[in-house]
C-alpha positions in Angstrom: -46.6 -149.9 -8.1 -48.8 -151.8 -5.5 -51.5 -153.4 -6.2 -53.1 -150.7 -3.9 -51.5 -148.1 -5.7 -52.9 -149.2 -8.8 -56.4 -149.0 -7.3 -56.2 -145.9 -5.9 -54.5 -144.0 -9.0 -57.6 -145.5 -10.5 -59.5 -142.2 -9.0 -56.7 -139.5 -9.0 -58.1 -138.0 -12.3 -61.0 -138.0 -11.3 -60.4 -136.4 -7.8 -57.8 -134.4 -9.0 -60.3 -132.9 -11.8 -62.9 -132.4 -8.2 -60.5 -130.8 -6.4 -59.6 -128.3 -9.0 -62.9 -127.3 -9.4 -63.6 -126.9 -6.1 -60.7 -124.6 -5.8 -58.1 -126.5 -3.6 -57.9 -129.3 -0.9 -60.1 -127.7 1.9 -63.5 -127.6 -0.3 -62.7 -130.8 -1.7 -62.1 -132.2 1.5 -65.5 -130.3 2.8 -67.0 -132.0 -0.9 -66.0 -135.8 0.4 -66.9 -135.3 3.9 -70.6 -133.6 2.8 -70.9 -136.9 0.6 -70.1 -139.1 3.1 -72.5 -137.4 5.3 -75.3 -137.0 2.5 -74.9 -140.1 1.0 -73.6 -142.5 3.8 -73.9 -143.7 7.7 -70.4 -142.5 8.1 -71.0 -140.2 10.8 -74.3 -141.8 12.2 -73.8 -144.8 11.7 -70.6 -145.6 14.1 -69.6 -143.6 16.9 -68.0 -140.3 17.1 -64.4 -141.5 17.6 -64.2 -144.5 15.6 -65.2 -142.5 12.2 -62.7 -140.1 13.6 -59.7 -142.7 14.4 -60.7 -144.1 10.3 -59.8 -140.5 9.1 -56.7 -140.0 11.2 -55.6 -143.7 10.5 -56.2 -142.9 6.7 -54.2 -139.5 7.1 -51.2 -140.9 9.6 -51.0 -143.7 6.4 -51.0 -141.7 3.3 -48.7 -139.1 5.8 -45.7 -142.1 6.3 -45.9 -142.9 2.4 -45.3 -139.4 1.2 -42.6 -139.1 3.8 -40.9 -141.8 3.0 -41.4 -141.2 -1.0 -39.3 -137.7 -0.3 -36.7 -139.3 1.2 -36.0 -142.0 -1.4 -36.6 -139.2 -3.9 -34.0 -136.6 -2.0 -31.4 -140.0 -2.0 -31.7 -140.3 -5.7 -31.3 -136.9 -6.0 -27.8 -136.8 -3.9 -26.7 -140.1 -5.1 -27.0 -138.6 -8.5 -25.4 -135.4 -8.1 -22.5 -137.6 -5.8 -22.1 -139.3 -9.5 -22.5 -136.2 -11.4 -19.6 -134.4 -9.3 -17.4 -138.0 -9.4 -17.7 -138.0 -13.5 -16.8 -134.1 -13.6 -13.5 -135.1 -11.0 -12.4 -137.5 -12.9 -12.9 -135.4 -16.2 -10.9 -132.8 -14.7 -8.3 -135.1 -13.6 -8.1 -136.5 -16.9 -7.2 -132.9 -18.5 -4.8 -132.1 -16.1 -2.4 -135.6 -16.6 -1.1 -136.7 -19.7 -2.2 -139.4 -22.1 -0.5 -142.4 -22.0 0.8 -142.2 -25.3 2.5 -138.6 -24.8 4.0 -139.4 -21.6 5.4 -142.7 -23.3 6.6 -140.7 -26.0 8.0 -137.8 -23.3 9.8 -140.2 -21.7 11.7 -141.6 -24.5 10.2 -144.8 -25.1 
């Protein structure tokens, strides 16, 4: 975990704990963004589109980390059940040839 990550999982109890009360991700989205307008410049204090290009930039960001987290995670998955099927092959194949020792003692030796 990043250093970043480690800030930012500093909150997710907390936020996770707003957003359940508030029902879902839309209200606690409308939550943060009635906060930021109550309690903050964020919308009057810089113009229009650059408070607007911080939010997208923010989303596109967060966006390419999950995306990428789900494919790592869907590679671990099919590397694991890649192993998974190669362990039960090779068990099978195990059950279907002799042991050594019988197929010594088959052929005479």
């Amino acid at each position: 975990m990043s250093a970043d990550d480690a800030q930012q999982a500093r909150f997710d109890g907390m936020l996770l704990q707003v957003a359940q009360e508030s029902g879902g991700i839309e209200p606690l989205m409308g939550h943060f963004f009635g906060m930021l307008r109550r309690r903050t410049d964020f919308f009057t204090g810089a113009d229009k589109e650059k408070a607007k290009a911080l939010v997208v930039e923010c989303f596109e960001r967060e966006h390419a980390l999950a995306a990428r987290a789900r494919r790592e995670q869907e590679q671990r998955r099919a590397a694991a059940e890649k192993e998974k099927e190669a362990a039960k092959a090779a068990a099978d194949a195990a059950k279907l040839s002799p042991a050594p020792a019988a197929a010594a003692a088959a052929a005479g030796c």
